[in-house]
C-alpha positions as CSV (number, residue, x, y, z in Angstrom):
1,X,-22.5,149.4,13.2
2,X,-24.9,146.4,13.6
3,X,-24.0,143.8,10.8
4,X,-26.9,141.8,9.0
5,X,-28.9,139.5,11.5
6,X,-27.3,141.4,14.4
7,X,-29.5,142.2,17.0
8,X,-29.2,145.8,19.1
9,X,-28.3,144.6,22.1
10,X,-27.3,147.6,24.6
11,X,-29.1,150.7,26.3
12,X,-32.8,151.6,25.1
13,X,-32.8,148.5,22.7
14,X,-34.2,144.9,23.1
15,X,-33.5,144.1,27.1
16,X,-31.3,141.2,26.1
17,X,-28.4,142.1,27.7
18,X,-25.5,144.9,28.0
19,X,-21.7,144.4,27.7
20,X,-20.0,144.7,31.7
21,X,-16.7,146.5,31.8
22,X,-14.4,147.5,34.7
23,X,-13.1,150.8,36.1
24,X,-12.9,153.3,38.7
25,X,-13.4,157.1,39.1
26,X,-12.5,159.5,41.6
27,X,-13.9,162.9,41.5
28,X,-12.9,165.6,44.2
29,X,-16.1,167.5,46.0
30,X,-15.9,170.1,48.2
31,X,-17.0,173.6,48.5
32,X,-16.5,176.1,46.3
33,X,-14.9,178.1,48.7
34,X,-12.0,175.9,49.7
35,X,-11.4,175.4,45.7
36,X,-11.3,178.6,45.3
37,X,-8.5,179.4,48.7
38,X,-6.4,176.3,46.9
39,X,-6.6,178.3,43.2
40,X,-8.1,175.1,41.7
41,X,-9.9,174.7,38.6
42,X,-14.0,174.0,39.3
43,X,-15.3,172.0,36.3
44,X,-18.6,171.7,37.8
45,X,-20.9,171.9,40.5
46,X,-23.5,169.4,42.1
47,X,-26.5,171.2,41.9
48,X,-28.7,168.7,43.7
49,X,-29.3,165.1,44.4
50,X,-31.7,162.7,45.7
51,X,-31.5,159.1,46.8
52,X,-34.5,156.8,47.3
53,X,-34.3,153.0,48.8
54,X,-37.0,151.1,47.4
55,X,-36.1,148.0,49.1
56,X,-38.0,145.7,46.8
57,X,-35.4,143.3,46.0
58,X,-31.9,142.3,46.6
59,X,-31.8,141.0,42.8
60,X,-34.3,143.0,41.1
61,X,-35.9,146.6,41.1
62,X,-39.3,147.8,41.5
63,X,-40.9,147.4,38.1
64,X,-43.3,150.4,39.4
65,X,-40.2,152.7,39.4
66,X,-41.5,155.1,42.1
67,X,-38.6,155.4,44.1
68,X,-36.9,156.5,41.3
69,X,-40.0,159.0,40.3
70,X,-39.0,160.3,43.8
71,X,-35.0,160.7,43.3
72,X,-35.8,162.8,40.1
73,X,-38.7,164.7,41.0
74,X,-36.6,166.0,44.2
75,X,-33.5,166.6,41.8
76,X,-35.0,168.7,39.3
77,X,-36.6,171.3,42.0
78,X,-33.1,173.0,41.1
79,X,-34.1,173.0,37.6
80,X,-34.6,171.4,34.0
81,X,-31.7,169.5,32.7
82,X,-29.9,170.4,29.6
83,X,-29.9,166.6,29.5
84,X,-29.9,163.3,30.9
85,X,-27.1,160.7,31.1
86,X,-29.4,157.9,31.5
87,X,-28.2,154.3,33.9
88,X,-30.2,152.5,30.9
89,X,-28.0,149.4,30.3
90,X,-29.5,147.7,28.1
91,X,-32.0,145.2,30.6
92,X,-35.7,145.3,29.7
93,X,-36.9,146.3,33.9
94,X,-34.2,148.7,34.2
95,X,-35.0,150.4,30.6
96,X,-38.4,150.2,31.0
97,X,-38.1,151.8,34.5
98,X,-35.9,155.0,32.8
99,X,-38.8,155.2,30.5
100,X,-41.7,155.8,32.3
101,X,-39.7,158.6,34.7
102,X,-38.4,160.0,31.7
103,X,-42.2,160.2,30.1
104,X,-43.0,161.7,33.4
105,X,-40.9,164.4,33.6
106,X,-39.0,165.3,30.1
107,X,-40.9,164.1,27.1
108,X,-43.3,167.0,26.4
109,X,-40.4,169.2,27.3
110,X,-37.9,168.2,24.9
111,X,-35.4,166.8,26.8
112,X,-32.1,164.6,25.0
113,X,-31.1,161.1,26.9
114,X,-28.1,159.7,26.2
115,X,-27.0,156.6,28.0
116,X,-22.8,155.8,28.2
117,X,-23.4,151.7,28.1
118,X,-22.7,151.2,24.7
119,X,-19.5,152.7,24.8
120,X,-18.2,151.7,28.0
121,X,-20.4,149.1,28.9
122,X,-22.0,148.6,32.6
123,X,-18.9,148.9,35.4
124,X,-21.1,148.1,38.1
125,X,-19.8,149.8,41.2
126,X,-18.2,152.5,38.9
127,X,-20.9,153.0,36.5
128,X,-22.2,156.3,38.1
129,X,-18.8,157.2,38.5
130,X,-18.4,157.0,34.7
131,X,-22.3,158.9,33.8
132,X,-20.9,162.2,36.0
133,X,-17.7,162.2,35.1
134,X,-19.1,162.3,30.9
135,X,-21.7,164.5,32.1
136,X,-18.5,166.4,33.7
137,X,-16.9,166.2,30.4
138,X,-19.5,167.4,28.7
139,X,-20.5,170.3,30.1
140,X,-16.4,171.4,29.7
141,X,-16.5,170.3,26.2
142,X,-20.1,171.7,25.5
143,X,-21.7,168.5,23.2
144,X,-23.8,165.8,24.8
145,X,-22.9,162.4,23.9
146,X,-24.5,160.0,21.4
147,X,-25.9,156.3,22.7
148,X,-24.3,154.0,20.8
149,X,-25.9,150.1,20.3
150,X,-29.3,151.9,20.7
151,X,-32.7,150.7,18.7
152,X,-34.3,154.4,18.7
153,X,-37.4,152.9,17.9
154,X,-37.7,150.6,20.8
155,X,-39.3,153.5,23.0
156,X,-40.0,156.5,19.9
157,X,-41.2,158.5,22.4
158,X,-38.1,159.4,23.9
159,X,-35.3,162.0,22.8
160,X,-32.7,159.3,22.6
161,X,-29.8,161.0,21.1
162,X,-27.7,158.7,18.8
163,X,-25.3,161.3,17.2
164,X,-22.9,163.7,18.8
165,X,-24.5,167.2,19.3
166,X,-22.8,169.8,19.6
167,X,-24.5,172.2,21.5
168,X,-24.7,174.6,24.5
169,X,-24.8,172.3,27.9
170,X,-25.7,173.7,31.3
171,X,-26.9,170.9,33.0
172,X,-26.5,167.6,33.2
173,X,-28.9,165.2,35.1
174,X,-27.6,161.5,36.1
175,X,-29.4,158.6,37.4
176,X,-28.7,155.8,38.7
177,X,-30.5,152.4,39.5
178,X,-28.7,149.4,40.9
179,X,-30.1,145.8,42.5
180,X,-31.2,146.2,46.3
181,X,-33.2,149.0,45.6
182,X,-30.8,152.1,45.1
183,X,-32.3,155.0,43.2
184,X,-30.1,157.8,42.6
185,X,-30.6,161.2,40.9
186,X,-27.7,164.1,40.6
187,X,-28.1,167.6,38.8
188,X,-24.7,168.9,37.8
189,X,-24.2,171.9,36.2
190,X,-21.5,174.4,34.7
191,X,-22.1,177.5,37.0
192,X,-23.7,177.1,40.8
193,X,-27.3,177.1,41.2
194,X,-29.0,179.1,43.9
């Protein structure tokens, strides 16, 4: 709760900054089969995913966002998210850049983002880890989270989902955006996709 004369200051807001964290993740992937053989539970599948070097800077990305256009448009062949856990942290280029491929792809479709920053700030190395293993959680639990730290009129023409809702989830797209020119895009979802 933003106290008077605060400013928002975390994903999908004013691009003045996020809140870095630390952490690490391990997820488990392997085939369904061999889960399966060693009676383990499967809490999700990766449906699809996409990588894209842009190579336009070691310090900043491509303001044009195409590589990333890429990484989603190949991610999606396997089908329309339930919703997206969006990388937005809080910086104007890397907002800005979730934006427009969102406004591509989801907008006239109906789409909820969420982004995880405000709540567990930007882990750097283990901030992906952290977007699939919510979106994991999510899909178990069946709600998708709410972005916290958020100003949802910054860009109104995005689902940006600021309360919990609780709601059937399928699947959960992820992307990912990082200095150097790394463009990620993952599709998981709660049943396999063929």
């Amino acid at each position: 709760i933003l106290q008077t004369g605060e400013t928002f200051m975390g994903p999908f807001s004013t691009g003045e900054g996020f809140a870095m964290s630390e952490g690490a993740g391990v997820l488990v992937l392997e085939s369904e089969q061999g889960a399966v053989k060693r009676k383990k539970e499967i809490i999700g599948y990766l449906a699809e995913s996409s990588m894209f070097q842009s190579a336009y800077s070691s310090y900043i990305a491509d303001p044009g966002g195409r590589a990333m256009v890429k990484a989603v448009e190949r991610t999606i062949k396997k089908g329309m998210p339930t919703y997206i856990n969006s990388q937005a942290l809080g910086s104007q280029a890397n907002d800005d850049i979730e934006a427009m491929v969102y406004g591509e792809f989801f907008v006239d479709k109906g789409v909820p983002i969420t982004s995880i920053k405000g709540n567990v700030g930007h882990a750097m190395g283990a901030s992906g880890m952290f977007q699939v293993m919510a979106g994991l959680i999510s899909i178990q639990e069946q709600f998708i989270p709410p972005t916290i730290r958020v100003d949802v009129g910054k860009y109104e023409q995005l689902l940006v989902v600021d309360e919990v809702i609780h709601s059937p989830v399928e699947q959960v797209l992820v992307t990912s955006q990082g200095y150097g020119g790394n463009n990620n895009a993952a599709l998981f979802s709660k049943e396999r996709m063929t």
